[in-house]
C-alpha positions as CSV (number, residue, x, y, z in Angstrom):
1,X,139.6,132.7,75.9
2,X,137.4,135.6,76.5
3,X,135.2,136.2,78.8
4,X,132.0,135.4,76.6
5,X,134.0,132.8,75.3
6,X,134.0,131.7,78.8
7,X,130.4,132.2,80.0
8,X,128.8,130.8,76.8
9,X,130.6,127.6,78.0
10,X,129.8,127.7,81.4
11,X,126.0,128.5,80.1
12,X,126.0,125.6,77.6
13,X,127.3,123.2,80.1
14,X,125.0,124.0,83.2
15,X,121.6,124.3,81.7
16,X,121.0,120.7,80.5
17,X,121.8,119.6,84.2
18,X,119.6,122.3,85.8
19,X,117.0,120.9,83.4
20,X,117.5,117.3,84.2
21,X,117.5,118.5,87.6
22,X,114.7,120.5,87.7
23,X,111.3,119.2,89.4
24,X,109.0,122.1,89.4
25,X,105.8,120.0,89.7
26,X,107.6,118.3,92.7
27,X,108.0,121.4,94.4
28,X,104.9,123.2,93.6
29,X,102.6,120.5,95.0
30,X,105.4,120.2,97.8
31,X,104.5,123.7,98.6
32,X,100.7,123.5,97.9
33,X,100.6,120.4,101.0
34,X,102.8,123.1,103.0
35,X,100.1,125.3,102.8
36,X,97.5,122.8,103.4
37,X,98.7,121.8,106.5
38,X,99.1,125.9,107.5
39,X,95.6,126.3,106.9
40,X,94.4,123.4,109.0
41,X,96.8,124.5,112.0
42,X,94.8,128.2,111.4
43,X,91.1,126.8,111.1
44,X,91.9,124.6,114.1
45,X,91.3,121.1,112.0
46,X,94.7,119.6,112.5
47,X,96.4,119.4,116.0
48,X,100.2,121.1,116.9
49,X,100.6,117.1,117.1
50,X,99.2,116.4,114.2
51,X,101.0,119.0,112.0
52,X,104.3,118.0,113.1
53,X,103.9,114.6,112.2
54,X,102.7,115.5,108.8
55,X,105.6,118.1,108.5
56,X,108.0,115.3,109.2
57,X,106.4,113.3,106.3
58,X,106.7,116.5,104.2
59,X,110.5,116.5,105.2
60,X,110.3,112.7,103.7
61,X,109.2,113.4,100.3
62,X,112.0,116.5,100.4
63,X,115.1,113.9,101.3
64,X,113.6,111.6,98.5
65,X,113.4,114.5,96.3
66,X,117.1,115.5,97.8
67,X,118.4,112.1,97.0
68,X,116.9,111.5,93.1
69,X,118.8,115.1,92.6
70,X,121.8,114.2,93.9
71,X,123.2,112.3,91.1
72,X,122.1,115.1,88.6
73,X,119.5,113.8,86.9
74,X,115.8,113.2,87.8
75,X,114.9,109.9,86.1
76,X,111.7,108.9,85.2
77,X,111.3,106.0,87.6
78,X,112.5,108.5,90.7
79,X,109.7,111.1,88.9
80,X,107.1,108.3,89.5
81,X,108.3,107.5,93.5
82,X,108.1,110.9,94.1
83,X,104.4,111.3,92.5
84,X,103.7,108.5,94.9
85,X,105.5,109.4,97.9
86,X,103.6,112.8,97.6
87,X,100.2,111.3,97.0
88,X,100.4,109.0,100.2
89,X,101.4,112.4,102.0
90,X,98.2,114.0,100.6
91,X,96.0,111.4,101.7
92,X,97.6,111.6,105.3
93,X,96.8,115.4,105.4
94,X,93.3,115.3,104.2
95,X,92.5,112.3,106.7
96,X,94.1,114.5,109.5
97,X,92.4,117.7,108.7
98,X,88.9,115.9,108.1
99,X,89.2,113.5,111.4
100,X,86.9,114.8,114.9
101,X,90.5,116.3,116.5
102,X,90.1,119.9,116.5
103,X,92.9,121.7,118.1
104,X,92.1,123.7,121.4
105,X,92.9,127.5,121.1
């Protein structure tokens, strides 16, 4: 076999299970609640304390997201745990930023 022979194989074979695998909403909002929590450590809204906790709950969602890839494929049941795990996060970072803690600079 040739070597295009070879790579439109290889091409064939690995995009439907990077597509299966793929969760792009997933980790754009995981990356927008990143950022949220950055800019509350900066405007002095959430605590060092605070933020790590919320970081570890970030790190949550990732090993959930982690484990629903593993088997390589992202089904729609896992698609809706993850929507949910990542709204219960959201909801922890906006009642952290908007509580009376401020952090002490």
């Amino acid at each position: 076999m040739n070597a295009k022979r070879i790579l439109a194989l290889f091409a064939a074979v690995a995009l439907p299970v990077s597509a299966q695998t793929a969760t792009p909403r997933v980790d754009q909002r995981q990356a927008n609640q990143e950022a949220r929590i950055q800019k509350g450590v900066q405007s002095g809204a959430l605590t060092g304390k605070e933020a790590a906790k919320l970081d570890q709950g970030q790190a949550k969602v990732q090993a959930k997201e982690d484990k629903a890839k593993a088997d390589g494929k992202v089904t729609a049941r896992e698609r809706d745990k993850l929507a949910k795990a990542q709204d219960k996060q959201s909801r922890k970072i906006a009642k952290e930023k908007h509580d009376k803690q401020r952090a002490t600079n």
